[in-house]
MIVO-523897 format. One line per field, with one value per residue (C-alpha): residue number from 1; residue in one letter; chain; x, y, z. Coordinates in steps of 0.001 Angstrom, whole numbers, plus 500000, padded with zeros to 6 digits. Example, Ala and Ser with C-alpha at 12.3 -4.5 7.8 and 13.67 -1.06 7.14 Angstrom:
2
pos <- 1_2 $
code <- a_s $
unit <- A_A $
u <- 512300_513670 $
v <- 495500_498940 $
w <- 507800_507140 $
END
This chain:
300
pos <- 1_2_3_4_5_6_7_8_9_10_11_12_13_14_15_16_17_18_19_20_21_22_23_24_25_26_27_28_29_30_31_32_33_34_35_36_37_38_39_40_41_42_43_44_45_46_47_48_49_50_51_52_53_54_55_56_57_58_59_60_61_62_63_64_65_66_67_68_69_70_71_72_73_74_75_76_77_78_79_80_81_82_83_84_85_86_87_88_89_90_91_92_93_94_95_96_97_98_99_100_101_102_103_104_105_106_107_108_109_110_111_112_113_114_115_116_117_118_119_120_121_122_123_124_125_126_127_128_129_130_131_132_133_134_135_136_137_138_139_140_141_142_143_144_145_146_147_148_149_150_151_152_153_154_155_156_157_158_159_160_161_162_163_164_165_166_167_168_169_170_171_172_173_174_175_176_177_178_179_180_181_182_183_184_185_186_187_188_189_190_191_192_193_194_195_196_197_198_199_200_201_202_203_204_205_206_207_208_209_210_211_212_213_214_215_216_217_218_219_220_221_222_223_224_225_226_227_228_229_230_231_232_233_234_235_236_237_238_239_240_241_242_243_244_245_246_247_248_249_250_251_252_253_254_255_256_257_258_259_260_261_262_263_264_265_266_267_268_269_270_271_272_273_274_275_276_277_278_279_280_281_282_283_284_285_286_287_288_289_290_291_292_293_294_295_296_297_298_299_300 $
code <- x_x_x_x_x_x_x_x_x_x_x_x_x_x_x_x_x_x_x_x_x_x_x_x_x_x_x_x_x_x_x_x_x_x_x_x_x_x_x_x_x_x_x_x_x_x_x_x_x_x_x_x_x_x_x_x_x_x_x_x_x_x_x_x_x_x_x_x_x_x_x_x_x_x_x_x_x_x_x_x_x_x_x_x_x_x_x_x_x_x_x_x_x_x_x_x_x_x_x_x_x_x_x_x_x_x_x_x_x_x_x_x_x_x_x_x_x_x_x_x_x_x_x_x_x_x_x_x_x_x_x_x_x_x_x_x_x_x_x_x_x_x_x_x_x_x_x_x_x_x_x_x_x_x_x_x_x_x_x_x_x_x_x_x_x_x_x_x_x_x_x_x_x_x_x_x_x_x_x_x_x_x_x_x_x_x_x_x_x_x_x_x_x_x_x_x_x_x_x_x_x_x_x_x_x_x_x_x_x_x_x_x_x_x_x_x_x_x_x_x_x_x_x_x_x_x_x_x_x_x_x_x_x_x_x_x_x_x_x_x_x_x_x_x_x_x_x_x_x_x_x_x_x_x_x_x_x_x_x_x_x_x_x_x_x_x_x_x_x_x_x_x_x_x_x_x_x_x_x_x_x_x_x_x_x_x_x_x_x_x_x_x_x_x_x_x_x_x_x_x $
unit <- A_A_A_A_A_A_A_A_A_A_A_A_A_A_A_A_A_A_A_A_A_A_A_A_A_A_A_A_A_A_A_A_A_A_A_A_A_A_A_A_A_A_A_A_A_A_A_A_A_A_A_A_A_A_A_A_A_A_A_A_A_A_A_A_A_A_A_A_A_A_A_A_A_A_A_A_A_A_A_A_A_A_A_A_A_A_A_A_A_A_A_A_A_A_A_A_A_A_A_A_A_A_A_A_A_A_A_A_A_A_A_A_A_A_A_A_A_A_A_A_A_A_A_A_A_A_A_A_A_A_A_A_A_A_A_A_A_A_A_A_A_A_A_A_A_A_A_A_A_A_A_A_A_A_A_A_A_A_A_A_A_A_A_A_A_A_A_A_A_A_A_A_A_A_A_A_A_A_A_A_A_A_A_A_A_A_A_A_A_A_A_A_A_A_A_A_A_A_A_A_A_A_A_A_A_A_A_A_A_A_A_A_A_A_A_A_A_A_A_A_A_A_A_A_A_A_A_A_A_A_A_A_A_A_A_A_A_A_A_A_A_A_A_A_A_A_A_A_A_A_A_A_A_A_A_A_A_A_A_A_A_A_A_A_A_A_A_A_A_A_A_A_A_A_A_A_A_A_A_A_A_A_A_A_A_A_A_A_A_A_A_A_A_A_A_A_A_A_A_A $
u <- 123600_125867_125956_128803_132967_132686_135779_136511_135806_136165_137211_136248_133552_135034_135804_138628_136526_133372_135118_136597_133406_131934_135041_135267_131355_131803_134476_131993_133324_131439_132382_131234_132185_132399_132221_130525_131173_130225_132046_134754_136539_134971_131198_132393_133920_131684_132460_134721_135114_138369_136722_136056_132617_131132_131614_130862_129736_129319_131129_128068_126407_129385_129060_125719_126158_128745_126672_123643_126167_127198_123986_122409_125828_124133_127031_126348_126850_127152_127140_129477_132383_135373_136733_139306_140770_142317_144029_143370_143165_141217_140268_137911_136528_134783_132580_130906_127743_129034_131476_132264_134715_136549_139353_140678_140761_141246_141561_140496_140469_140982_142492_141307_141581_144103_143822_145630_145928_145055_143616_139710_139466_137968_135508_134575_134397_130557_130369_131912_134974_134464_136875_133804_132553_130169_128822_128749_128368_124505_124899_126661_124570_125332_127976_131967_134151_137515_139071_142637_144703_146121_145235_142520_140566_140919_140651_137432_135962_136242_134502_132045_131462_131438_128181_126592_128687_129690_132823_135434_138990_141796_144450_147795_151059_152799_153362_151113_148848_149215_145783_145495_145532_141949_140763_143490_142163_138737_139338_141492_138791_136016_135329_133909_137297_140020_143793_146303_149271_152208_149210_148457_145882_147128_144194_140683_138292_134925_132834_130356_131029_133496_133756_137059_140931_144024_146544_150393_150962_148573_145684_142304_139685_135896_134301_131221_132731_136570_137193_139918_141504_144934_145364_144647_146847_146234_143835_145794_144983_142951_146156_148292_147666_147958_151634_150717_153830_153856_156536_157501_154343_151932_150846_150367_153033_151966_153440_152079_149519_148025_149657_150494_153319_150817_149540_145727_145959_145580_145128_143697_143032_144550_145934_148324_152002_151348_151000_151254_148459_145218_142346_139285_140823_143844_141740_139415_141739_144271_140449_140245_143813_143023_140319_141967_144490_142364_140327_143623_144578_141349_140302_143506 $
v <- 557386_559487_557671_559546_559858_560717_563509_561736_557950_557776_553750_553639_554716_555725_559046_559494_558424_560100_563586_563335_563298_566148_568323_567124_567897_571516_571933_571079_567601_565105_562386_558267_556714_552937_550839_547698_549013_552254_554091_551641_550919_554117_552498_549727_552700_552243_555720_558444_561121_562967_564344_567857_569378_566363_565383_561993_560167_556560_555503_554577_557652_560023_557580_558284_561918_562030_560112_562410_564876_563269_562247_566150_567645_564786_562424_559613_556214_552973_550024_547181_545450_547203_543841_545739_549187_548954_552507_553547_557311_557277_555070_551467_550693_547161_546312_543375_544913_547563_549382_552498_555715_558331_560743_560503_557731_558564_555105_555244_551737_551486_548665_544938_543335_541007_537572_535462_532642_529862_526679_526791_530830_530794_527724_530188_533271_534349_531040_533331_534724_537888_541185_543716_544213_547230_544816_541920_542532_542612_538923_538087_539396_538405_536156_535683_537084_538512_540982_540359_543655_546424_549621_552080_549583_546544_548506_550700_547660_545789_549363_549040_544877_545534_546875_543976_541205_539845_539840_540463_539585_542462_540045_541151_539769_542957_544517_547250_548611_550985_552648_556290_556418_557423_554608_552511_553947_553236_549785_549603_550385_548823_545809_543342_543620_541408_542337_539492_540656_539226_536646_535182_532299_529050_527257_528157_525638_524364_521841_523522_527236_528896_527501_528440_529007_528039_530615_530415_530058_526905_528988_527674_530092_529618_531891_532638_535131_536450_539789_540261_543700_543285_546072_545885_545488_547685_546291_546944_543095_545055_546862_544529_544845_548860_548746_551174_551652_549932_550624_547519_546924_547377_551048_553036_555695_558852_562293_565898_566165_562308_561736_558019_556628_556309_559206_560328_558033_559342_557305_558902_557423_554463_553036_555152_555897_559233_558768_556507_558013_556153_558406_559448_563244_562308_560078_563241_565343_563636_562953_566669_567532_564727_565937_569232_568158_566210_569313_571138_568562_568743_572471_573738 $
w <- 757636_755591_752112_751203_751958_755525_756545_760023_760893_764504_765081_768911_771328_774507_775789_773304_771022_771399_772469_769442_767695_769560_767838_764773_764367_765620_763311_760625_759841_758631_761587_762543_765264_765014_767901_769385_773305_773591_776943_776522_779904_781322_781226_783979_786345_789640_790465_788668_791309_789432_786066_786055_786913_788678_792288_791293_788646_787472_784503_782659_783493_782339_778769_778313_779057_775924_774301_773980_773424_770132_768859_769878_767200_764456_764830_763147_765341_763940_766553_764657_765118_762978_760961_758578_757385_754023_752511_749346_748239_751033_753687_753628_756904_756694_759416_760358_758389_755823_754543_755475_753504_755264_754234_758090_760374_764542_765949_769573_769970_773733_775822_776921_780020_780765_782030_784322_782250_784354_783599_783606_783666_780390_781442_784327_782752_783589_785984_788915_787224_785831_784799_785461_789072_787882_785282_787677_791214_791741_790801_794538_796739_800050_798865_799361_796656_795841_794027_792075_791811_793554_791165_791513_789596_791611_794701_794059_792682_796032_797694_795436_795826_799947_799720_797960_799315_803203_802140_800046_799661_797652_796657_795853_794831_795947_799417_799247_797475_794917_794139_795549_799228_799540_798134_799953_803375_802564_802010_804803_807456_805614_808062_804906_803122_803979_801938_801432_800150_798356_797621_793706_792697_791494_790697_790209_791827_790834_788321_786638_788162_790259_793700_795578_794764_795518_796389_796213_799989_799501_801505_800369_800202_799130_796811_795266_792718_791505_790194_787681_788248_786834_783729_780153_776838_773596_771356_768061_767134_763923_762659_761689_757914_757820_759780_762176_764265_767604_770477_772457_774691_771416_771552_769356_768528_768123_768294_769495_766850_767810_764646_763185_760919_758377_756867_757433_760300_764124_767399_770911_774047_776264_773496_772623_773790_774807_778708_781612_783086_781439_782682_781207_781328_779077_776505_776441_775958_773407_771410_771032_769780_767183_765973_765600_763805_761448_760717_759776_757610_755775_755939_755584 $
END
């Protein structure tokens, strides 16, 4: 571990994160990433089948493959939670082991999933609720589960659960789906998977574990397992003391450069204002204009 000011603390270990990392080291940047979840959303993919020079890939694979190509430049990796950043001359990155200097800061801090907010789903949560199939679904075997969602998420997720499970519910409060059609028509002629539209859960069922839901059309289905596939917020919970600005829906504003308000500051990746479109492409690729521009900054 580098004793010394680092040039580039990376706050983040997902592919924003960690393609940062691989830049700012070939730029000759002294460069951490800090994370406690390394792949970030991307490690829970079942199957990425859109990122260039790979037919298919799991999302845990493609992690590991960045990874190793991290660790092989001599990034250094430090696997803690990131508790504070303070600004001084430069910048204080406390985690929940050490402290940490930097002279630039890319905060590729990724997104969280979000939660229906019903009674008991916390009480569940590992007792047959859970908001990561790839993580999860060896566990039902066999069993009855559903999937909550419509997105590319919620829909590959219920593929992916078909194989392990008899069967498997997509349930959506919407008309149709709006994953891309491929994965639409493979669910659609998949005889295990069952889609109720304009369809949300009321009530989760159960004493000491998941057992069943109630639905808004009062339909009463039993289940061994439910899948939560219904987005993710920002997690900008840590910036709150370094007024970052936010737009209305908490991401972080940035402008070409990956820039911040706040000077020395850059943010890459899902949770950033940049795009709509929250892909492991566009966190890659908004990791490596960061970095760039960090190297400018410094070098220049």
């Amino acid at each position: 571990m580098n004793e010394n000011i680092y040039d580039l603390a990376i706050i983040g270990g997902g592919p924003a994160g960690l393609t940062a990392a691989i830049y700012g080291k070939r730029y000759g940047l002294t460069t951490v990433v800090i994370s406690d979840s390394f792949g970030g959303m991307m490690s829970t993919a079942h199957k990425i089948c859109n990122y260039p020079g790979f037919n298919e890939i799991t999302g845990m694979d493609l992690s590991l493959k960045m990874i190793d190509q991290a660790t092989n430049l001599n990034v250094d990796i430090v696997f803690e939670k990131t508790i504070d950043i303070q600004k001084e001359n430069d910048f204080i990155i406390n985690t929940d082991q050490r402290t940490i200097k930097a002279k630039k800061i890319i905060l590729a801090i990724g997104r969280a999933r979000r939660k229906l907010g019903l009674p008991r789903e916390e009480e569940f949560t590992g007792k047959g609720v859970s908001y990561c199939a790839t993580c999860d679904a060896g566990f039902y075997k066999d069993k009855i589960v559903a999937v909550i969602g419509g997105s590319d998420a919620a829909v590959t997720a219920a593929i992916m659960l078909s194989e392990i499970a008899n069967k498997v519910y997509i349930i959506y409060r919407k008309e149709q789906l709006r994953a891309e059609k491929v994965w639409i028509d493979l669910a659609i002629n998949n005889s295990k998977i069952e889609i109720l539209y304009n369809t949300e859960v009321t009530e989760l069922l159960g004493s000491e574990r998941l057992t069943g839901i109630i639905t808004n059309n009062d339909k009463n289905i039993s289940l061994d397992g439910l899948f939560i596939e219904i987005g993710s917020v920002p997690n900008t919970d840590l910036l709150s003391k370094l007024d970052v600005l936010l737009d209305k829906n908490s991401f972080i504003v940035v402008d070409k450069s990956q820039k911040t308000n706040i000077s020395g500051i850059f943010a890459a990746g899902d949770a950033t204002n940049k795009t709509d479109l929250k892909q492991v492409i566009t966190a890659s690729s908004q990791g490596a204009i960061a970095a760039y521009y960090c190297y400018l900054e410094i070098k220049g």
